[in-house]
Structures are given as C-alpha cells and as structure tokens.
DSSP file (Angstrom, degrees, kcal/mol; ACC not computed):
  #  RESIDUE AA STRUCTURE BP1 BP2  ACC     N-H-->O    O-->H-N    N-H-->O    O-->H-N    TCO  KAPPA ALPHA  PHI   PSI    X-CA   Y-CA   Z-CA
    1    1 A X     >        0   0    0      0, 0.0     4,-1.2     0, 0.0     5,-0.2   0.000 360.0 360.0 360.0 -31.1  -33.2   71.8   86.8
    2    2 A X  H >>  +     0   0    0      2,-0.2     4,-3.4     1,-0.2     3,-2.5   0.977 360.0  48.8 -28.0 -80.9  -31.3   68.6   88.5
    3    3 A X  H 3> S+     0   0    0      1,-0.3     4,-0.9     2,-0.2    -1,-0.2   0.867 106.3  57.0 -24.5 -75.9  -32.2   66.6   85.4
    4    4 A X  H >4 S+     0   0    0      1,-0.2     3,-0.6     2,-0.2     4,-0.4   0.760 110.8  43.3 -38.8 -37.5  -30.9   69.4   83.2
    5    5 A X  H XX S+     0   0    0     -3,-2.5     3,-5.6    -4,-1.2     4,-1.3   0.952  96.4  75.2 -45.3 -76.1  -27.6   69.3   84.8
    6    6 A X  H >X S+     0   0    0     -4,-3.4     4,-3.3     1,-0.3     3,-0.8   0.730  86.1  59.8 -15.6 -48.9  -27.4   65.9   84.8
    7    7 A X  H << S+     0   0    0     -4,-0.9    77,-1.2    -3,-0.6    78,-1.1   0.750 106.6  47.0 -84.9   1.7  -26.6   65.5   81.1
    8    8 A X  H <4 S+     0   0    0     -3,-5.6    -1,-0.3    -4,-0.4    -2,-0.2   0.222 110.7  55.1-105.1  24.8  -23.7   67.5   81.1
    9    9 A X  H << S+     0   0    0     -4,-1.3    48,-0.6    -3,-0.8     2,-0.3   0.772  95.8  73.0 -94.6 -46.7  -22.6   65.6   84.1
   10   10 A X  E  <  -A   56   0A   0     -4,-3.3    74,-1.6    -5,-0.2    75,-0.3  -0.642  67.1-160.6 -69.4 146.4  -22.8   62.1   82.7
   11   11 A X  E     - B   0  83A   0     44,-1.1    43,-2.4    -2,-0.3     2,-0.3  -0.965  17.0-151.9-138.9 146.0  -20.5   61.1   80.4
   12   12 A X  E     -AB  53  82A   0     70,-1.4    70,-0.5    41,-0.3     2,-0.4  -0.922  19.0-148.3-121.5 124.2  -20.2   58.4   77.9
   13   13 A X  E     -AB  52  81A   0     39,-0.8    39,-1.5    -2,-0.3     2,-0.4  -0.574  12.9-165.3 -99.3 154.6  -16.7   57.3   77.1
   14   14 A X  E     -AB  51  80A   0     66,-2.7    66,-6.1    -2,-0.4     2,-0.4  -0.995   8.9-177.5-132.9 120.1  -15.8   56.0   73.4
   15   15 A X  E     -AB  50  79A   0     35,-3.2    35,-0.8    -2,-0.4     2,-0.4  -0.943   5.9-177.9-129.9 136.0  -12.8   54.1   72.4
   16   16 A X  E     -AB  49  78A   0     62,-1.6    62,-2.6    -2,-0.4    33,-0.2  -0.808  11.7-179.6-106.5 152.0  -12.4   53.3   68.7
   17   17 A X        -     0   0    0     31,-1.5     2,-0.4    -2,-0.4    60,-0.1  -0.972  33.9-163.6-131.0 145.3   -9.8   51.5   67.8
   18   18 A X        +     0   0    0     58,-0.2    58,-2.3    -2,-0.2     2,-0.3  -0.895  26.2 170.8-143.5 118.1   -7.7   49.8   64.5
   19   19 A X        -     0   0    0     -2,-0.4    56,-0.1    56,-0.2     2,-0.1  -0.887  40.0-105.9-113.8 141.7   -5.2   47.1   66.1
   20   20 A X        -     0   0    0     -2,-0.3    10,-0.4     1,-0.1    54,-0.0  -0.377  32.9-178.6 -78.3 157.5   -3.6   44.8   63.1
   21   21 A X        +     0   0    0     -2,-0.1    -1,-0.1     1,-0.1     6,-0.1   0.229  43.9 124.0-115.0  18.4   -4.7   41.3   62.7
   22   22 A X  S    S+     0   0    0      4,-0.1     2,-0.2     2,-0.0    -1,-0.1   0.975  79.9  30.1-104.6 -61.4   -2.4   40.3   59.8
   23   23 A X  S  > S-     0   0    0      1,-0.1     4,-0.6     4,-0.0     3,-0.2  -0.553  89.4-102.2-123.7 167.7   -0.9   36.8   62.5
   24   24 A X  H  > S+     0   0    0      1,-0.3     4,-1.5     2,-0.2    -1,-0.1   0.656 121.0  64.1 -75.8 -30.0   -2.4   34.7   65.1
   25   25 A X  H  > S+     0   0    0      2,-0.2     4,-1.7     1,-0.2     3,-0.4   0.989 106.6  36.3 -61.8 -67.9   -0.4   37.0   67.5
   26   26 A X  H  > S+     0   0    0      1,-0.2     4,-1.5     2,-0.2    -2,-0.2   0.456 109.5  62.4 -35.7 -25.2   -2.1   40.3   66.7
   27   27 A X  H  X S+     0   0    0     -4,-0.6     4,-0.8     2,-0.1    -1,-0.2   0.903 105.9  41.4 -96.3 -35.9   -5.0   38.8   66.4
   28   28 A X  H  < S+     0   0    0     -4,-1.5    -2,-0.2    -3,-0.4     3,-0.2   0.889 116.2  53.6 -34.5 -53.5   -5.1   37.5   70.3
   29   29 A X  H >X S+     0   0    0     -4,-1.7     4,-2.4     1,-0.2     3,-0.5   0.901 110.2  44.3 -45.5 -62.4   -3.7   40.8   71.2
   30   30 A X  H 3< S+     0   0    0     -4,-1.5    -1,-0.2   -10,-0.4    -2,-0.2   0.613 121.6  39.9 -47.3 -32.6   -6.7   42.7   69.3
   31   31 A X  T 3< S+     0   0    0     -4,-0.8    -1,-0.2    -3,-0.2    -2,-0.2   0.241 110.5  56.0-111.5   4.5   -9.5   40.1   70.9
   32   32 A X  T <> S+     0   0    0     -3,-0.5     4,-2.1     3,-0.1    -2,-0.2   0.778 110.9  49.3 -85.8 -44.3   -7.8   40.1   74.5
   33   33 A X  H  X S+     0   0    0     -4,-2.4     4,-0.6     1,-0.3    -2,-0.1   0.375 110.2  46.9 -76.1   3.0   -8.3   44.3   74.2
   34   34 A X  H  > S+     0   0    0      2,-0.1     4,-1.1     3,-0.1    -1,-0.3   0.691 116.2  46.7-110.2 -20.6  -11.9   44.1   73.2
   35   35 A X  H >4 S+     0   0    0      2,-0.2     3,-2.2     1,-0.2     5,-0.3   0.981 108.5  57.1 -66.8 -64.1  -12.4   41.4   76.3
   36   36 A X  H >X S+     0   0    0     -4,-2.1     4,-2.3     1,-0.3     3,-1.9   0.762 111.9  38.7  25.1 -82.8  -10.4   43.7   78.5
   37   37 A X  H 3X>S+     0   0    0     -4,-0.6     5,-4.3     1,-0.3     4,-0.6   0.600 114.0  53.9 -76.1  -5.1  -13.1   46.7   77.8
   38   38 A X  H <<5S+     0   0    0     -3,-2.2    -1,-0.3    -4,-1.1    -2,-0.2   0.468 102.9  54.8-121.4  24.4  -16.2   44.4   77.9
   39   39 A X  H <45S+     0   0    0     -3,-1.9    -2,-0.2    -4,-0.2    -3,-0.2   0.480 112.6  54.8 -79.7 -30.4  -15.1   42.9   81.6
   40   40 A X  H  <5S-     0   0    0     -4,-2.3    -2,-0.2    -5,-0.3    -3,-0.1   0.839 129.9 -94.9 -63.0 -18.9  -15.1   46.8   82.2
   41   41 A X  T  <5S+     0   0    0     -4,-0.6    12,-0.4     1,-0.3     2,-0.2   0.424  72.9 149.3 123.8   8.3  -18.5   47.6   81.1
   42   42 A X      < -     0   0    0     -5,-4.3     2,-0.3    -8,-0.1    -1,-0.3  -0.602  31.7-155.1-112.5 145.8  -17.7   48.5   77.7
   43   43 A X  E     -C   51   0A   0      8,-2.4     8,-2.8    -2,-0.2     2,-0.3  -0.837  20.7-116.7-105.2 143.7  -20.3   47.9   75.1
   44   44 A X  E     +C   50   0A   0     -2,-0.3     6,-0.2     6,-0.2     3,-0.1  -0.818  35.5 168.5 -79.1 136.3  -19.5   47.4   71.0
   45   45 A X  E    S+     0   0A   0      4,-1.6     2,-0.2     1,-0.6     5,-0.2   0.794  75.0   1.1 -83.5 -64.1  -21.1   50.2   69.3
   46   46 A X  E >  S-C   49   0A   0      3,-1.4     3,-1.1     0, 0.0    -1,-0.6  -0.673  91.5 -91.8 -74.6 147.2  -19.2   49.2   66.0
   47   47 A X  T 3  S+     0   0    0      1,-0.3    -2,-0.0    -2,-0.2     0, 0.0   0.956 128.4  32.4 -43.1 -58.7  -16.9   46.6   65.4
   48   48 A X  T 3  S+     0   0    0     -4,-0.1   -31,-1.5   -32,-0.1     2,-0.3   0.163 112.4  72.5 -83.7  19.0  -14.0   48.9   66.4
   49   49 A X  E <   +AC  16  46A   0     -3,-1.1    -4,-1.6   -33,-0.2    -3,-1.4  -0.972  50.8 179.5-142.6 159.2  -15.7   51.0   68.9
   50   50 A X  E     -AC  15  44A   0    -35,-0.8   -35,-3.2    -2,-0.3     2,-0.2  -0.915   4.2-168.0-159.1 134.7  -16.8   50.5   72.1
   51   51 A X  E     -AC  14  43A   0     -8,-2.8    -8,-2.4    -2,-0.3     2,-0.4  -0.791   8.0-172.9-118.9 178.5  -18.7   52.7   75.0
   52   52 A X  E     -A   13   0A   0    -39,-1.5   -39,-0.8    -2,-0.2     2,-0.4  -0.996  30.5-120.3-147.8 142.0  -19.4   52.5   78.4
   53   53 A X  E     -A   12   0A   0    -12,-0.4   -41,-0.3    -2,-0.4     2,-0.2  -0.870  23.5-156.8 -87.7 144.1  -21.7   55.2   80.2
   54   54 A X  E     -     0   0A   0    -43,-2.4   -43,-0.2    -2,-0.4     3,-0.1  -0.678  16.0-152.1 -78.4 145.8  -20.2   57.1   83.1
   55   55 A X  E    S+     0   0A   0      1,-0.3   -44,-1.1    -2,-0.2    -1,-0.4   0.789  85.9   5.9 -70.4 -78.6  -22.4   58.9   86.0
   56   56 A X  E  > S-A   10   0A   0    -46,-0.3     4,-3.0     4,-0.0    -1,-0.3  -0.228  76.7-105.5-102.0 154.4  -19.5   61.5   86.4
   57   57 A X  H  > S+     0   0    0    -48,-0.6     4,-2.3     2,-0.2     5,-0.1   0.740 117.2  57.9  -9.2 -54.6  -16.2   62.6   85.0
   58   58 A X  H  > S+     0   0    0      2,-0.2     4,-2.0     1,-0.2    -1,-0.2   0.907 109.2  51.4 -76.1 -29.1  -14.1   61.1   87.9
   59   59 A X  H >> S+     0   0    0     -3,-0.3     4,-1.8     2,-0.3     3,-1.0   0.982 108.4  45.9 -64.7 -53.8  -15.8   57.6   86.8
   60   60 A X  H >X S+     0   0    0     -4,-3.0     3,-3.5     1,-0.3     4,-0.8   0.888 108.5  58.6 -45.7 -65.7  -15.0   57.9   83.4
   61   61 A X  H 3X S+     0   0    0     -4,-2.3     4,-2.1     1,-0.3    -1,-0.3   0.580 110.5  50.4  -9.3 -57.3  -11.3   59.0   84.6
   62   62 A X  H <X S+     0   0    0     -4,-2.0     4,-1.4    -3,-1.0    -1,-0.3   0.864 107.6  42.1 -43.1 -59.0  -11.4   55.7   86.2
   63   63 A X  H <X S+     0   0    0     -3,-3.5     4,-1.2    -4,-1.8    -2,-0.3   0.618 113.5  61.0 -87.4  -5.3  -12.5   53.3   83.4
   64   64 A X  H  X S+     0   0    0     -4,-0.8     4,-2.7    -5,-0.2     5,-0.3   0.798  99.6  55.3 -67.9 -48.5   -9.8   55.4   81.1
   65   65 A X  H >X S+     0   0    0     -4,-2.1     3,-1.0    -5,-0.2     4,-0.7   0.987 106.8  47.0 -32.2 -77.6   -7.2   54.5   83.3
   66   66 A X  H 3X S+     0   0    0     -4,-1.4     4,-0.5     1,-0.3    -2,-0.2   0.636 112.4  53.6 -67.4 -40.9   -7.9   50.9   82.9
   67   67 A X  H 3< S+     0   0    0     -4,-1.2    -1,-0.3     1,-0.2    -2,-0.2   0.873 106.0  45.4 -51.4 -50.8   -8.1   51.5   79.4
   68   68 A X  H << S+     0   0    0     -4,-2.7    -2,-0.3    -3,-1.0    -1,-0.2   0.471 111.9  59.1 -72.8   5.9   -4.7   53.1   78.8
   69   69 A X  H  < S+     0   0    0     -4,-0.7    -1,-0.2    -5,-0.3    -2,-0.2   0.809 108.2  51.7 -92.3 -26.1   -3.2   50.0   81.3
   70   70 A X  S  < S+     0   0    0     -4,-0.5    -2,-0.2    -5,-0.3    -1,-0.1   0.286  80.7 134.6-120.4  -4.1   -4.6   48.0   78.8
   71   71 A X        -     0   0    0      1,-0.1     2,-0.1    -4,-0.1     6,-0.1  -0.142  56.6-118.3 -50.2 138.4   -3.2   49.4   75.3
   72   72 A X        -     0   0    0      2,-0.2    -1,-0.1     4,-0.2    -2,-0.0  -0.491  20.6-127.2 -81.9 161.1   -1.9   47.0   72.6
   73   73 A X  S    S+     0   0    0     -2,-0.1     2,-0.3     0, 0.0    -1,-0.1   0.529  96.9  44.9 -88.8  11.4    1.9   47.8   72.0
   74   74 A X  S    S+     0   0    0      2,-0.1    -2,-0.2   -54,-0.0     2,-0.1  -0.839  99.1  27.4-134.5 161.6    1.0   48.1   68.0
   75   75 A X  S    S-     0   0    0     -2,-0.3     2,-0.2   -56,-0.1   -56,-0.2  -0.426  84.2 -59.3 101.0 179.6   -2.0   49.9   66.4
   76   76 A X        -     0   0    0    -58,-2.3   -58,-0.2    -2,-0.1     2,-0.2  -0.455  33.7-176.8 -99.2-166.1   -4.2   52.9   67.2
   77   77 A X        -     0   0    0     -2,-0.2     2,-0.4   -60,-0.1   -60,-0.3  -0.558   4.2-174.8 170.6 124.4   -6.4   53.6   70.1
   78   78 A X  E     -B   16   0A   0    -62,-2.6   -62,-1.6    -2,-0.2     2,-0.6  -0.991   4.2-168.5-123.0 127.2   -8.5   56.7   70.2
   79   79 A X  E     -B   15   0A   0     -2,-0.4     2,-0.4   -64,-0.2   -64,-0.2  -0.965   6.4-176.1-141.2 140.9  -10.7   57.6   73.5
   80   80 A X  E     -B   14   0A   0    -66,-6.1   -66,-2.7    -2,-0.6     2,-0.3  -0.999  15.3-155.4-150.5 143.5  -13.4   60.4   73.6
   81   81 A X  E     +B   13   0A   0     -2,-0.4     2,-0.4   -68,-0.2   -68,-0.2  -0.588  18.5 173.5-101.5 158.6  -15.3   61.6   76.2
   82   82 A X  E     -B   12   0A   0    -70,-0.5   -70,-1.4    -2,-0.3    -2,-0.0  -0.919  36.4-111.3-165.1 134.4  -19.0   63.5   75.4
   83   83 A X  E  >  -B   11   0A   0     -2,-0.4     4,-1.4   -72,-0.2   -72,-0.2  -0.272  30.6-109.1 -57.7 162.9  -21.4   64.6   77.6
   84   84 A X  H  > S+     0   0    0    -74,-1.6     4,-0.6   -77,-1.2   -76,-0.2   0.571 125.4  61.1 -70.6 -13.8  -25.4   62.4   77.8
   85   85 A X  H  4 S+     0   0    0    -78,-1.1    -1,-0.3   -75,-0.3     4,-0.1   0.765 106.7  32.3-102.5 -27.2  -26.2   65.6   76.3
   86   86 A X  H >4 S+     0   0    0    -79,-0.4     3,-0.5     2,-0.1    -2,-0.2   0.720 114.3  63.8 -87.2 -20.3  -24.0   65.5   73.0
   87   87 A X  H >< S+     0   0    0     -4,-1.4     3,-1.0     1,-0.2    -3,-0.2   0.892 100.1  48.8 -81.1 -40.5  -24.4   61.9   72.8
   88   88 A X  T 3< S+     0   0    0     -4,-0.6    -1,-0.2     1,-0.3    -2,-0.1   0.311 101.9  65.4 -94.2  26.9  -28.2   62.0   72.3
   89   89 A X  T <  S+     0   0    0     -3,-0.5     2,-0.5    -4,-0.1    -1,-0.3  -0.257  75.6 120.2 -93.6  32.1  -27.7   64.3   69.8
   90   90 A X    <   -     0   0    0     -3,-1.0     2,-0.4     0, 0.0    -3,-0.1  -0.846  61.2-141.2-122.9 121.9  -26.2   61.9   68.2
   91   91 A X        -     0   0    0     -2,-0.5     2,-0.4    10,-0.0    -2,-0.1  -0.701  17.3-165.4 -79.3 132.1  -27.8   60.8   64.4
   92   92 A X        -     0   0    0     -2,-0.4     2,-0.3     7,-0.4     7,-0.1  -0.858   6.2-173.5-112.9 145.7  -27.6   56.8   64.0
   93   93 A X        -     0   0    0     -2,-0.4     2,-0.5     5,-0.3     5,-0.2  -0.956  16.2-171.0-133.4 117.4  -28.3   55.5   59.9
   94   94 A X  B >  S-D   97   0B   0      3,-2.8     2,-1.0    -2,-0.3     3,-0.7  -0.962  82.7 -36.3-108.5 129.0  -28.5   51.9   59.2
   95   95 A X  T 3  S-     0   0    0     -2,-0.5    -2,-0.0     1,-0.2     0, 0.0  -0.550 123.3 -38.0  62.2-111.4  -28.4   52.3   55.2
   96   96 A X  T 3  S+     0   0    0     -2,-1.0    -1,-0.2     2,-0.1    -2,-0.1   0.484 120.8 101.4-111.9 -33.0  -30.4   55.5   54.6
   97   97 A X  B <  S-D   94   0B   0     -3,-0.7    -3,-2.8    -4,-0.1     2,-0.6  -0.134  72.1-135.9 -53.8 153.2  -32.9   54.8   57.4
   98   98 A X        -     0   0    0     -5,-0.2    -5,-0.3    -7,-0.0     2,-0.2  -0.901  17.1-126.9-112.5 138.6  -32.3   56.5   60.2
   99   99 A X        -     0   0    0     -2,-0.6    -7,-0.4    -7,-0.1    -2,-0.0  -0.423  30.4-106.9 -72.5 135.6  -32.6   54.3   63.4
  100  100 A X        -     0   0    0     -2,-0.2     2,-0.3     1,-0.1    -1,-0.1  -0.175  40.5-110.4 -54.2 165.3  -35.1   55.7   66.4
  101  101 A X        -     0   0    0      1,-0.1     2,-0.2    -3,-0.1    -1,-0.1  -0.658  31.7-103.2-102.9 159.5  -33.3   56.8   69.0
  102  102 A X        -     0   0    0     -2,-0.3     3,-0.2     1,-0.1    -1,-0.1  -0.481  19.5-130.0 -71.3 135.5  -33.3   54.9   72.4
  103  103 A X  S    S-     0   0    0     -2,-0.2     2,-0.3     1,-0.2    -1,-0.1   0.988  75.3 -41.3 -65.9 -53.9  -35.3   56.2   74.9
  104  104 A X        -     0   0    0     -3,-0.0     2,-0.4     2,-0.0    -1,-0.2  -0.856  57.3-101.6-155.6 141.6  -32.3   55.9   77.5
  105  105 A X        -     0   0    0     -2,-0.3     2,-0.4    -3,-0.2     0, 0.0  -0.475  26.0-143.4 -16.0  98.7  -29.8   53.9   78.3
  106  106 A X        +     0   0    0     -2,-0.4     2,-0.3     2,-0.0    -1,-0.1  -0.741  23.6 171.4 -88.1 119.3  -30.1   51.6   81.5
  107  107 A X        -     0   0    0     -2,-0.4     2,-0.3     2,-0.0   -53,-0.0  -0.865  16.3-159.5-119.0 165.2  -26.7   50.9   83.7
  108  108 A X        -     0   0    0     -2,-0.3     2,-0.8     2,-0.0    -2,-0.0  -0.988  12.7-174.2-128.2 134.4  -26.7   49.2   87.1
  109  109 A X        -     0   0    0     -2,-0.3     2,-0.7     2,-0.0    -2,-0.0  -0.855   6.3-178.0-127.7 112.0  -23.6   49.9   89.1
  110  110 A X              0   0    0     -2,-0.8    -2,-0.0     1,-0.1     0, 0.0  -0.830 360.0 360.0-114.3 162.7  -23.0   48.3   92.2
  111  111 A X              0   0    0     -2,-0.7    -1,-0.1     0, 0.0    -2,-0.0   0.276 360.0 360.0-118.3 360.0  -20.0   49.2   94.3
C-alpha cells in the first residue's frame, strides 16, 4: 500500500515555456533560462518544456521557487505540477507510433 501512495506523493514538475528570440539579447535571455533549469535538475522533454521529478510536494515547492527567481522579464512561462500517477498515464506519439513507456524514471538526490 506504501507504493500505492507513493505515486500521488511524487510529483513531477513541468515548465513550458515560449520566450522571444527575435535579437541576440533574447536569445541569451531564453538559453541562460533553459541553463538555469538544467543546473536544477530539469530535463528537456520538448524543446520548450522541461521536467524535473520531485519525491514530495515541499521539493517541488522548492525547485518552483528557483524557477519563478529565474523568469525572463519578456515571454511566457507556464509551470504544472502532476502527480507519478497522472504522469504515467501519460500517452507519448512520435508520428503515429506510439513510444513504449519507460519503465521508471531513475533520480539520485544527494543532500
């Protein structure tokens, strides 16, 4: 029953994003904020979005902070939280094929 718990206890944070590129300025800004979130932990799912696994809630909370610290002053930014249990319900398609799903995710956290 632990286990069962578990996936609505982890959480996998998402932030998508569309930041402009149009000048060499924007375009630093936009490639400083995806370095930003992959010194946190954040992985590219998509070009413009990016996840990181949480154990808990209060973690995510954490790496969400750091995110909003970290907003470009132009653009969007979008951040969503889902439980391990809505996330591997999640259908992946490259073209019509549908990709196999990953057996799980592996994080290593050291504190």
């Amino acid at each position: 029953m632990q286990s069962r718990l578990n996936q609505y206890r982890v959480m996998w944070v998402l932030v998508f994003f569309d930041l402009p590129t149009d000048t060499k300025k924007e375009r630093k800004v936009a490639s400083d904020f995806r370095k930003t979130m992959i010194k946190d932990g954040f992985t590219m799912f998509q070009f413009s979005i990016y996840l990181r696994h949480c154990p808990t809630m209060e973690n995510a909370d954490v790496h969400i902070k750091r995110i909003k610290n970290a907003l470009p002053e132009h653009g969007h930014v979008g951040i969503l939280c889902v439980t391990d249990k809505q996330f591997g319900n999640m259908e992946i398609f490259y073209g019509k094929k549908e990709k196999e799903k990953q057996v799980g995710w592996q994080q290593l956290e050291l504190f």
